[in-house]
N, C-alpha and C positions, 0 to 999 in steps of 0.2 A: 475661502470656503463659505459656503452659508450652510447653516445647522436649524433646524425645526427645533423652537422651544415650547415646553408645555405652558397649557392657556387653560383655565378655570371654566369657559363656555365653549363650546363644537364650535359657534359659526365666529369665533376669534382663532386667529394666527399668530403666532410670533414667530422671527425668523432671526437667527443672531450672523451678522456678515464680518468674516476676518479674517485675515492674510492675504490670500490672493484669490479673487473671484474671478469664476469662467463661465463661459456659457457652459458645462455641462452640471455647473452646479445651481445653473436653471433648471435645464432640462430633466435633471433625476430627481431632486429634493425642490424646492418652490412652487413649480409649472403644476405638479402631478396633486403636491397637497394642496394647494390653492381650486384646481379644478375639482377635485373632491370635495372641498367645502361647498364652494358654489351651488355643486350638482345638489348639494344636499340641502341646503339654507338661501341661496337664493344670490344673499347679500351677505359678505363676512366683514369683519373689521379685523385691519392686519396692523400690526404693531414690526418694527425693523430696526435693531439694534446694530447700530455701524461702529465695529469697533475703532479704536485711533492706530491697532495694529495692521489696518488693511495695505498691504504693502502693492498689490496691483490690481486692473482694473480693466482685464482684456478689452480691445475692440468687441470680439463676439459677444462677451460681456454685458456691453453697454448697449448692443443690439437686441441681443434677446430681453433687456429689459423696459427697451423700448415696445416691442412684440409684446409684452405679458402688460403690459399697460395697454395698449391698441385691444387689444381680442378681449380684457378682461374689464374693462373701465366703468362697464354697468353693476357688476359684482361687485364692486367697493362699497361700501357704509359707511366707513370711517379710516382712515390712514394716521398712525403715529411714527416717527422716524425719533429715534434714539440717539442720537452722535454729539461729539464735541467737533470734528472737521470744520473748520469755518466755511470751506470748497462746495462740501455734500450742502448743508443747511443753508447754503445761499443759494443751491440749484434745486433743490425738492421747495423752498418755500419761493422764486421764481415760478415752478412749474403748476404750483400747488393750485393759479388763479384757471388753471385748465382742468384740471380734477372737477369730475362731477359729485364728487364728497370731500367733506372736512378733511382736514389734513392740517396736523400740529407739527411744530418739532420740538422736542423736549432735548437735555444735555443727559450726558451717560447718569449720571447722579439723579435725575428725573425719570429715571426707569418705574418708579410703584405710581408716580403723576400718572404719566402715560399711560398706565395699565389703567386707572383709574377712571383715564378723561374717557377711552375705549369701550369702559363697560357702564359710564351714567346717561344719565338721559341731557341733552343740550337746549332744548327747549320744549317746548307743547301749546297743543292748541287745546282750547276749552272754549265748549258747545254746551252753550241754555238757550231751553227752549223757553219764553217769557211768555207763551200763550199767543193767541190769536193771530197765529201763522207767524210769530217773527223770533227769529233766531238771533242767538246773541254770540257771535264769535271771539274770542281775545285769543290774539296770539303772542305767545310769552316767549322773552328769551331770541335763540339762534334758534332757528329749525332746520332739522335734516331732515331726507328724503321718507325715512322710517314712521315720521311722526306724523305726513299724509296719507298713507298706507293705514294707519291705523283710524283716524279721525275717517277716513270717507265713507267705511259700512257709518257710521254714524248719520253722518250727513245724508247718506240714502236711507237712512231708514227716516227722517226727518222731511224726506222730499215726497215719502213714499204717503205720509199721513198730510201735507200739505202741498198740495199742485201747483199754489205760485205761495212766496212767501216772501218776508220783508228780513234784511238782510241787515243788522246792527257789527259791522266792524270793527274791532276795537282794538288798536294800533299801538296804546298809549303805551305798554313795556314790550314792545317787539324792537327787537336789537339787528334783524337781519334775517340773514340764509346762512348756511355752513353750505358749501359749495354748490357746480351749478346745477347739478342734480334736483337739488331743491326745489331752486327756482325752476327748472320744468315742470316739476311735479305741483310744485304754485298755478304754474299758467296753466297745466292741464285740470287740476282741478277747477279752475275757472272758465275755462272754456266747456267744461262737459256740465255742468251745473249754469251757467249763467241764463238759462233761458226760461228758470224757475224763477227769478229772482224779480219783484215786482216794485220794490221801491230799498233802497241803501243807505246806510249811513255810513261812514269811514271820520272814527273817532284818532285824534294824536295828531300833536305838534310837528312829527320829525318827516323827514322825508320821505321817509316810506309812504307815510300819510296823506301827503300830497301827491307822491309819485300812484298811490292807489287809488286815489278819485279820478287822478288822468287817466289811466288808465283802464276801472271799469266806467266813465263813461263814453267811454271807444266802445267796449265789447259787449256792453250788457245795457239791452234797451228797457232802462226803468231811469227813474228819478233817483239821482244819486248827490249826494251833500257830504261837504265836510264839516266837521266840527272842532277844533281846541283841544286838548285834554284835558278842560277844566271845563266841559261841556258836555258830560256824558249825558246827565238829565236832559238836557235840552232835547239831544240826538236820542233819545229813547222816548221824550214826547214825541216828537215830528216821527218819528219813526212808528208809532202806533197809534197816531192819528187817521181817523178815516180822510 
């Protein structure tokens, strides 16, 4: 059966799975509150408590919840799976590199984790303006799709007071993406801003850093340089130099 548990925020789910699962216990309880969050929030973060008493696992089952992933895969925000099964946790964090959102798996004992990781923030971007057209971006942490949603009225209102401007990246505590959501929401913010951009800098050591100079100097016709993480001055001279 799956049972609908209470959650502290509207656009959080929890959903508790045990005994024997069927497709109608998609179709009545899951399908209907998951399409009600969405309709209302856009994007929800679902939490799924897999107990060790799930004794079966219909076919239809396993189809409808193929289905409720296909139609709904935009609406996710964040995904936490609950279980000790070894079976379940080695096929949700398998599946997880397909999820266009974060997706953890906590053990039953890790239920208030879970709830926790669901409801904090996983990284952020941070936008100074340093003057004379050039912007200073650092991205911190893991980012989710949420934290570009929120940063881009910024950036246009930034684009809106300077028509080309110089672009200070700073890489040097950026750990990644939480799934690939993300990373589109990376490329498209890149791609609809790049043609503001009049000369770059891409600060940090790690790969990403590297992997971001190959990359904006593909997409973005300006003067782009990398620098060290022990190079930031240098990269904010050259950077606000005429």
């Amino acid at each position: 059966m799956i049972e609908k548990l209470p959650f502290s925020r509207d656009n959080r789910l929890a959903f508790h799975f045990s005994g024997a699962v069927t497709e109608e216990d998609y179709t009545k309880i899951l399908i209907p509150a998951l399409e009600d969050a969405i309709a209302e929030h856009d994007n929800v973060r679902m939490l799924v408590r897999v107990d060790n008493d799930l004794t079966d696992y219909t076919l239809g089952a396993l189809l409808e919840d193929a289905r409720v992933g296909l139609m709904h895969w935009r609406g996710f925000d964040r995904v936490a799976l609950v279980a000790d099964k070894a079976w379940i946790r080695r096929a949700v964090q398998a599946f997880s590199i397909f999820m266009p959102c974060p997706v953890m798996v906590f053990a039953l004992a890790e239920e208030d984790q879970a709830r926790r990781w669901l409801s904090e923030s996983l990284g952020s971007i941070h936008q100074t303006d340093l003057g004379g057209g050039v912007l200073h971006v650092q991205l911190l942490g893991k980012l989710d799709s949420s934290v570009y949603a929120e940063e881009e009225q910024d950036l246009n209102a930034f684009i809106r007071a300077n028509d080309r401007f110089r672009l200070l990246l700073d890489l040097r505590e950026f750990d990644g993406w939480q799934g690939l959501g993300a990373v589109a929401d990376h490329l498209k913010l890149v791609r609809d801003h790049r043609h503001f951009v009049s000369r770059m800098a891409v600060v940090g050591s790690s790969r990403y850093a590297k992997l971001a100079r190959r990359v904006s100097s593909k997409f973005i016709n300006a003067d782009v340089r990398h620098f060290d993480d022990d190079e930031l001055s240098k990269a904010m001279a050259w950077i606000s130099e005429d």
